[in-house]
C-alpha positions in Angstrom: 0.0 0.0 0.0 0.7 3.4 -0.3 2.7 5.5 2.3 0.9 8.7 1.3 -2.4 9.2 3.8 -5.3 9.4 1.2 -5.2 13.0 2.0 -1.7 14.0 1.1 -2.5 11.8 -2.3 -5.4 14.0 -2.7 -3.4 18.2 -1.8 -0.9 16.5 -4.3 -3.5 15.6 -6.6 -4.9 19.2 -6.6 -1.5 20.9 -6.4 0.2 19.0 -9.8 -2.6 17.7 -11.2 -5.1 20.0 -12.4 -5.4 23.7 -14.2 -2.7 23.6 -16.6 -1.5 20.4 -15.9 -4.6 19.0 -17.5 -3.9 21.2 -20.5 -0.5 20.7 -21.8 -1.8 18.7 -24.8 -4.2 21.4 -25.8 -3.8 23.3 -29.0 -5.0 26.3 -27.1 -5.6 27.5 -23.8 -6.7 30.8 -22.0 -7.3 32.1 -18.8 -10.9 33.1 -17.5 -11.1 33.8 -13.6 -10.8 30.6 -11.8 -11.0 28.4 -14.6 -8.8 27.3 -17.6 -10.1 27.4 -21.3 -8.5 25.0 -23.4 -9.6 23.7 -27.1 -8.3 20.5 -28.6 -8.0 19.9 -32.7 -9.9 23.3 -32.9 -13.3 21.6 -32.6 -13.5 19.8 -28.7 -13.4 22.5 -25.7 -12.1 21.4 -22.0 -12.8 23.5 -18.9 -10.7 23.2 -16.0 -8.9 24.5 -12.3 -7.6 24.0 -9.1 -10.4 25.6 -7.8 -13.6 28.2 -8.3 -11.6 30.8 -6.0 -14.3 30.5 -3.2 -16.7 32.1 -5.9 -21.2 31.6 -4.4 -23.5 30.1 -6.6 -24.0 33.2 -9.0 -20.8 33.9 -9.4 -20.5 30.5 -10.5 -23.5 30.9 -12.4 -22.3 33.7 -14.4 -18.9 31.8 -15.1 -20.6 29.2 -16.9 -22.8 31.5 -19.2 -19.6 33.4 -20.3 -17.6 30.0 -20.3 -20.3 28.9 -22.9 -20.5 32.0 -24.7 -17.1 31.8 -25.3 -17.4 28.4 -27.2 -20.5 29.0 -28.3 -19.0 32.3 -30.4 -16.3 29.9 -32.1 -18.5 27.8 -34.6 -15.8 25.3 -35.0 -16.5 24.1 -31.6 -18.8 21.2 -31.5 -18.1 20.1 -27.6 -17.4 21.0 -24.1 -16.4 19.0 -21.6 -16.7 20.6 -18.6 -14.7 18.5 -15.6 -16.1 18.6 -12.0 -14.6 16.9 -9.1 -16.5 15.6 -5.8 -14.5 17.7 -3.3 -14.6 21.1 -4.2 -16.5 23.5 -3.4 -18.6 24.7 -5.9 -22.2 25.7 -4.6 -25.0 25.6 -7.8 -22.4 24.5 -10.5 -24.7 21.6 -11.2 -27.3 23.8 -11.5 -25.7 26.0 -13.8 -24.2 23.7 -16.0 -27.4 21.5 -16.6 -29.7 24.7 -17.1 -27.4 25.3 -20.0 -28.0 22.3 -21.7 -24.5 20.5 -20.2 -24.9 16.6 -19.7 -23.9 15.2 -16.6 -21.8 12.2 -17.1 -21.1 8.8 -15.1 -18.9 9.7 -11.9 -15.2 7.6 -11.7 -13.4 7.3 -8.8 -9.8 9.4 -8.7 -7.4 6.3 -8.3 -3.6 7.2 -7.3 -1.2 4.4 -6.2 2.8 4.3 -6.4 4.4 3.1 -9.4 6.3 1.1 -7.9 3.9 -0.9 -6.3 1.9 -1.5 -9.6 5.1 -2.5 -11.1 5.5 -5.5 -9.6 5.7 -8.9 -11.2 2.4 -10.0 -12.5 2.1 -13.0 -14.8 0.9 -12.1 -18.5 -1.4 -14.7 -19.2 -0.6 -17.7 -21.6 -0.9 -16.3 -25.2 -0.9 -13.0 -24.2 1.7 -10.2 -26.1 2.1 -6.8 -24.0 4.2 -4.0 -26.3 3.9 -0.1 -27.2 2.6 1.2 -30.7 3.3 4.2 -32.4 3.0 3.2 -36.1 -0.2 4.7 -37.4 -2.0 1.5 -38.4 -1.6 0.1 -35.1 -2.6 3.1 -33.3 -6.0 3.3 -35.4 -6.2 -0.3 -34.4 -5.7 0.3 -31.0 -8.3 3.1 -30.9 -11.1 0.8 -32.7 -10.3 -1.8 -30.0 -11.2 0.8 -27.4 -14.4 1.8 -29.1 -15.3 -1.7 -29.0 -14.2 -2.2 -25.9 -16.5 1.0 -24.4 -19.5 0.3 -26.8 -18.8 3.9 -28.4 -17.0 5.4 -30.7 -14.9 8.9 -30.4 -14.4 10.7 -32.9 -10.9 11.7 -34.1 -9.3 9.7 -31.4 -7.0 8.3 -33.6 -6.0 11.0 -35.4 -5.4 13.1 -32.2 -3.4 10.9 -31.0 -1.4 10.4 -33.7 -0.9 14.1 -33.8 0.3 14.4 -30.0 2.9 11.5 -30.9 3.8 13.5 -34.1 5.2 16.6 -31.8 7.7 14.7 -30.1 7.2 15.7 -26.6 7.5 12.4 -25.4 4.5 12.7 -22.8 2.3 9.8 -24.4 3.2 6.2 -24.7 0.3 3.4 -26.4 0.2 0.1 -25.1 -1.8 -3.1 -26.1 -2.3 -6.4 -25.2 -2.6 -8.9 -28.0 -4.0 -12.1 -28.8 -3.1 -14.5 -32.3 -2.5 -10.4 -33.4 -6.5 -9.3 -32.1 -5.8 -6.0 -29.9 -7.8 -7.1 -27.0 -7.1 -4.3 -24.1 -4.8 -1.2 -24.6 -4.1 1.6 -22.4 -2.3 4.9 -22.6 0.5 6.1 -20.1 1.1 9.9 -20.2 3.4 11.1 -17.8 3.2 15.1 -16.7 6.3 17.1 -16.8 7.2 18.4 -14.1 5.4 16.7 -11.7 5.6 13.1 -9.8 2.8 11.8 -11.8 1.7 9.7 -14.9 -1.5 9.5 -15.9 -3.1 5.6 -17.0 -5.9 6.5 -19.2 -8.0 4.5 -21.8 -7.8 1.4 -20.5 -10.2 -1.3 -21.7 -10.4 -4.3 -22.8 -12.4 -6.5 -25.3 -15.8 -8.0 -23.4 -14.9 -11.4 -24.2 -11.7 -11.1 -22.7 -12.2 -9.7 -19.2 -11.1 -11.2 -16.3 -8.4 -13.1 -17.1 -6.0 -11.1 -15.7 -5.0 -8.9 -19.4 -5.8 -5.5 -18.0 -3.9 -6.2 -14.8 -0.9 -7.4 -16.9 -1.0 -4.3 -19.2 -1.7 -1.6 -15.9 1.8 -3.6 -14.3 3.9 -2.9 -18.1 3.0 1.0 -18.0 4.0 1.1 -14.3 7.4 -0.6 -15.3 7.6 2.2 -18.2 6.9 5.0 -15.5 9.3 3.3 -12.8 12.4 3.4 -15.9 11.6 7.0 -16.3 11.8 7.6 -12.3 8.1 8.5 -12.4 6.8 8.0 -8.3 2.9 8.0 -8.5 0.3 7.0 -11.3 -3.2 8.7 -11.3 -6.5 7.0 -13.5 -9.9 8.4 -13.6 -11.3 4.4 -13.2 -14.9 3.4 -14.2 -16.3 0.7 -11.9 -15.0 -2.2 -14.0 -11.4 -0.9 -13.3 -11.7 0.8 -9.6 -11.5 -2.9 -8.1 -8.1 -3.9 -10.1 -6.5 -0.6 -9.2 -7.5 -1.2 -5.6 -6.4 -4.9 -5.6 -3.0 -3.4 -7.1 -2.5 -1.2 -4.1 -4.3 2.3 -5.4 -6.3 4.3 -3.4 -9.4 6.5 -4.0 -8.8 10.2 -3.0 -12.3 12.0 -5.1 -14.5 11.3 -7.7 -14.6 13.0 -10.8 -18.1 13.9 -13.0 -17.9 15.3 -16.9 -20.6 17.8 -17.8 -20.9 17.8 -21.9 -22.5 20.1 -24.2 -23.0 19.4 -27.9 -23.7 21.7 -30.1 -27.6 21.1 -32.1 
């Protein structure tokens, strides 16, 4: 287990985390207030912060109309995510947000465990190949696998990806697991410069290949990459299917996260 108390995990979380440390993929960012505007491929909008500044519920009010003015005014911009988190304080933002025509999402758990920890030796299952992509064929693969894997599709995935790998920052590795050559569960580790972090993100795998040990396998060879780069703690936003393998590794839950979307009609 972790050495960090839940709470430190979580003023660490906070502190390197979020605001611009959520934003250093973004085409674009810009500063409104509390909150962080950022735009991704010039068409997808992501609001974040550290916090609303201790703003009441019309004050938070008025920052989401101008927040979704501000996309609104850009016609290239077809969604928003707006990203909430359990602990802050942020009286009426629900309000706000869905009286605006946002869509509250499915809450995950914040999940943050040590690297080290996760790293440790667990078997890949008979059959099983582990490696990292970065060859566009594979990564389009990889990122139908996931669609399949979620039951939906996102648009321009692929290509966005594809473009963050293209700019040589070196702040994304791809990772799947496959079977006979089938991509059956793949994953993304993206550390964050600058901080003790890497983030797991997109993990899933194929339905017919659950629990059999392939997602544990795959978490354990992106701790190993973030160990070799001297990376201390991971982070994953974790749906229900994943929470109990992250916890089973050793990770602990400090907050729970919620996405608010708007679509353009």
């Amino acid at each position: 287990m972790t050495h960090h108390s839940p709470a430190d995990l979580l003023r660490m979380y906070d502190a390197q985390l979020r605001d611009e440390a959520e934003l250093v993929s973004a085409d674009s960012r810009e500063r409104h207030g509390p909150v962080l505007w950022g735009m991704y491929r010039g068409a997808r909008g992501f609001v974040t912060y550290r916090d609303l500044g201790g703003l009441d519920a019309d004050g938070i009010d008025r920052l989401v109309e101008e927040t979704l003015d501000h996309y609104r005014s850009d016609p290239r911009i077809t969604k928003v995510e707006w990203k909430t988190r359990g602990h802050d304080a942020a009286p009426g933002l629900h309000e706000a947000l869905v009286g605006r025509g946002f869509v509250r999402g499915e809450d995950e758990s914040v999940m943050i465990g040590e690297a080290a920890v996760l790293a440790a030796e667990v078997p890949v299952p008979e059959g099983v190949v582990v490696r990292r992509v970065s060859a566009e064929e594979d990564v389009r693969r990889m990122c139908a696998s996931a669609d399949e894997a979620f039951g939906e599709a996102v648009p321009g995935m692929a290509d966005e990806l594809l473009h963050r790998l293209s700019l040589g920052r070196d702040d994304l590795e791809l990772w799947v697991a496959e079977v006979n050559g089938e991509m059956v569960c793949t994953g993304r580790l993206e550390p964050v410069a600058g901080t003790d972090f890497a983030g797991l993100w997109g993990g899933a795998t194929l339905e017919g290949w659950r629990r059999r040990g392939i997602y544990r396998a795959l978490t354990a060879e992106r701790a190993r990459s973030a160990v070799r780069r001297g990376i201390r703690l991971l982070q994953s936003d974790s749906t229900e299917h994943s929470r109990p393998i992250l916890e089973r590794s050793g990770f602990v839950k400090v907050t729970t996260t919620t996405p608010y979307e708007w679509h353009r009609s």
